[in-house]
C-alpha positions as CSV (number, residue, x, y, z in Angstrom):
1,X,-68.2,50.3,12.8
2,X,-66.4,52.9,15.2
3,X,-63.2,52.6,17.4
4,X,-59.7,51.9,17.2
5,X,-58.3,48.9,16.0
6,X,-55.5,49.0,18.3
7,X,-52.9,49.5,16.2
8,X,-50.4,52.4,16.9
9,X,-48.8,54.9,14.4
10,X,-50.4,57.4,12.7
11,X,-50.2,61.7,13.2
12,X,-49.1,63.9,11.0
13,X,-52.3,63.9,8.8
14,X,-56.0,65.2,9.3
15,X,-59.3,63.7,8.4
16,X,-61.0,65.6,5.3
17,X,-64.5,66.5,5.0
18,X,-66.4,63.2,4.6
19,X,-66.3,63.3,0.7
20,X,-63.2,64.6,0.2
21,X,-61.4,61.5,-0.1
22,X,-58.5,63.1,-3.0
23,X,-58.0,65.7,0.1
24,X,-56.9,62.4,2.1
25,X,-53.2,62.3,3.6
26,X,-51.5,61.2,6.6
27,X,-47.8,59.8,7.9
28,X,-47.7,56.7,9.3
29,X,-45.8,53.6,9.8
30,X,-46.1,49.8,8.2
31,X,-47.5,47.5,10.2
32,X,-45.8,43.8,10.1
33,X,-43.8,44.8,7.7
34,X,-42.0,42.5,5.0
35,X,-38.4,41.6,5.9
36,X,-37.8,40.5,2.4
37,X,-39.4,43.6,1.1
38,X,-38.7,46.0,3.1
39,X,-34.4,44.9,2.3
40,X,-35.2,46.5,-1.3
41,X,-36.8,49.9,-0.5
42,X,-35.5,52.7,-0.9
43,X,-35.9,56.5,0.1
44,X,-39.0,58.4,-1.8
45,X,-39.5,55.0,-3.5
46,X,-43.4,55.6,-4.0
47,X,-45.5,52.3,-2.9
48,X,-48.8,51.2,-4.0
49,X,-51.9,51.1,-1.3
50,X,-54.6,48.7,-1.9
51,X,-57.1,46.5,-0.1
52,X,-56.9,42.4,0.4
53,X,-58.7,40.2,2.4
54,X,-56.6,38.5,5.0
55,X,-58.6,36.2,7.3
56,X,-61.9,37.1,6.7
57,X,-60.9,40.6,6.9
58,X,-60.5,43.8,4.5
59,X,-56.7,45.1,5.2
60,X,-55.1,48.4,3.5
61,X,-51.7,47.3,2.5
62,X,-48.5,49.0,0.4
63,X,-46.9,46.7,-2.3
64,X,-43.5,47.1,-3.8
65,X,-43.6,45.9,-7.0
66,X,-46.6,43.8,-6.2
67,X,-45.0,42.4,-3.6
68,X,-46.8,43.9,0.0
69,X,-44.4,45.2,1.7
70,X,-47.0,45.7,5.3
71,X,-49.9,47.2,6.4
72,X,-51.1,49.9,7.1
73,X,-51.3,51.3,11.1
74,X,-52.8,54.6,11.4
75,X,-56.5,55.2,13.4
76,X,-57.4,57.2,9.5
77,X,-56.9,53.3,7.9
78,X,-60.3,53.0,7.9
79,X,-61.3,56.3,6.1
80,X,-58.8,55.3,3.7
81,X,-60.3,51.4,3.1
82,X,-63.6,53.7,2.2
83,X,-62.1,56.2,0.0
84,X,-60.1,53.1,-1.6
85,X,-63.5,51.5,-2.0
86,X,-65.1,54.1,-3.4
87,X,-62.2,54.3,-6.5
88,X,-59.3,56.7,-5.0
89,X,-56.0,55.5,-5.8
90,X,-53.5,56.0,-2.8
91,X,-49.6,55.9,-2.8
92,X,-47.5,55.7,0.1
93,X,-44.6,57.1,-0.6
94,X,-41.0,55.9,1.8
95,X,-40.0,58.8,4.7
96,X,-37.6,56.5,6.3
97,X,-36.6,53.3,7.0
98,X,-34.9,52.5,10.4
99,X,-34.0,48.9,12.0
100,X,-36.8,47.6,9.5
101,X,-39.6,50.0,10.6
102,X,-40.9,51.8,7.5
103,X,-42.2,55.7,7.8
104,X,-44.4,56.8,4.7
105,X,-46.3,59.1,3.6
106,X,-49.8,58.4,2.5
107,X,-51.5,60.8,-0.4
108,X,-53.9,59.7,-3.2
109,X,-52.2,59.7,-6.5
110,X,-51.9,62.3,-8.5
């Protein structure tokens, strides 16, 4: 599958050679994210990125504490739902947070 999903954000990263997926990293924004959540993040608080299935579809999301706290909207999202696939763990850890739009930082974990 090729495209865009539509979803804005993203920059700040670059696309690795196609099996480099530990070389992965990109800033980007949370997509619908959390209210709830997102009132208990902090600063560099360092967020888990994992895969779910939400209507039929595969989604890249970062939890806090297991709780998701959005998605993920960058046009490297689904790269990432590959590398995830494939067994790299991702972090996103928080940039900033600013009238409840979350800024992170996308990196697998080291």
């Amino acid at each position: 599958m090729s495209g865009s999903s539509g979803i804005g954000g993203g920059g700040g990263g670059f696309e690795p050679p196609s099996g480099d997926c530990a070389a992965l990293a990109f800033d980007t924004q949370l997509s619908s994210p959390k209210a709830a959540v997102v009132g208990t993040l902090k600063l560099n608080d360092v967020l888990d990125v994992t895969t779910q299935n939400m209507g039929g579809a595969t989604v890249v999301v970062a939890l806090h504490r297991g709780q998701v706290a959005g998605g993920l909207a960058s046009p490297l999202v689904q790269r990432l739902r590959e590398c995830i696939e494939r067994g790299t763990v991702f972090t996103a850890r928080v940039l900033s947070i600013t009238s409840g739009q979350v800024r992170v930082h996308v990196e697998a974990a080291k």
